[in-house]
N, C-alpha and C positions, 0 to 999 in steps of 0.2 A: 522484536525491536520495540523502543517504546519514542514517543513525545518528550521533547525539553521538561514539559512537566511531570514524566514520570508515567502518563497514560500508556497502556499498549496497545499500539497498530495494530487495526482490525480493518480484514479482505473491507469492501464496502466506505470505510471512513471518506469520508467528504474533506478533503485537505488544502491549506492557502502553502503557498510559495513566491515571496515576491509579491507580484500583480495579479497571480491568477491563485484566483479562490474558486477553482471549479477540478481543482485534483481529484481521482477516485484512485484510493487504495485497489487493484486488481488479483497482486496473490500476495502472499504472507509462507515465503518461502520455510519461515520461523516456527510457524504453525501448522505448516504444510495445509493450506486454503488456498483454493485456488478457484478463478471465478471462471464461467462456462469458455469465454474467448480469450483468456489465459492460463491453457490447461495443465495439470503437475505435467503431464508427457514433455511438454515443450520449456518448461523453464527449473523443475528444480536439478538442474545440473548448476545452475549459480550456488547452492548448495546452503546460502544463509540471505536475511534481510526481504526487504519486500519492493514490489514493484507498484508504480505509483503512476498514470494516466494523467496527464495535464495536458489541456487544449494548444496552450500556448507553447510547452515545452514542449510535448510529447510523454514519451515514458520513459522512467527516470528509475533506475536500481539503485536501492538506497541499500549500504551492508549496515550502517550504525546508524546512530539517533545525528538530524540536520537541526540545529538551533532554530535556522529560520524557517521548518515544516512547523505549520500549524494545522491541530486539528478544527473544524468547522462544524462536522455534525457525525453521527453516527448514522448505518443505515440498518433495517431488518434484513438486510439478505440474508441468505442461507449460503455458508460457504459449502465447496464440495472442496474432497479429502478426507484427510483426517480420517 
């Protein structure tokens, strides 16, 4: 899956929606990444798109690109998978 502008969702990305700019990309169902406390075992049955951690929302299954997901930062993690 990628960003309005073309970027591709990466497990880690730091992401705004709304009022909260404190999103953390969790698994990247697309790339099959997946971070330690969202493990493939438990979610790639969704089978496409990424899951996305917001304080204020919760977490959120995205299948396609949301206009109003912005990216904010990248992170080093190391995804596991793949």
């Amino acid at each position: 899956m990628q960003y309005a502008d073309g970027q591709e969702v990466r497990i880690g990305d730091r992401v705004k929606l709304g009022a909260d700019d404190n999103g953390v990309v969790v698994c990247s169902i697309d790339t099959n990444e997946y971070s330690d406390d969202y493990p493939l075992e438990k979610w790639s049955y969704l089978e496409r798109g990424v899951m996305i951690e917001f304080p204020e929302y919760g977490l959120i299954h995205y299948e396609e690109t949301d206009p109003d997901l912005e990216l904010i930062s990248r992170s080093n993690q190391s995804p596991q998978g793949a």
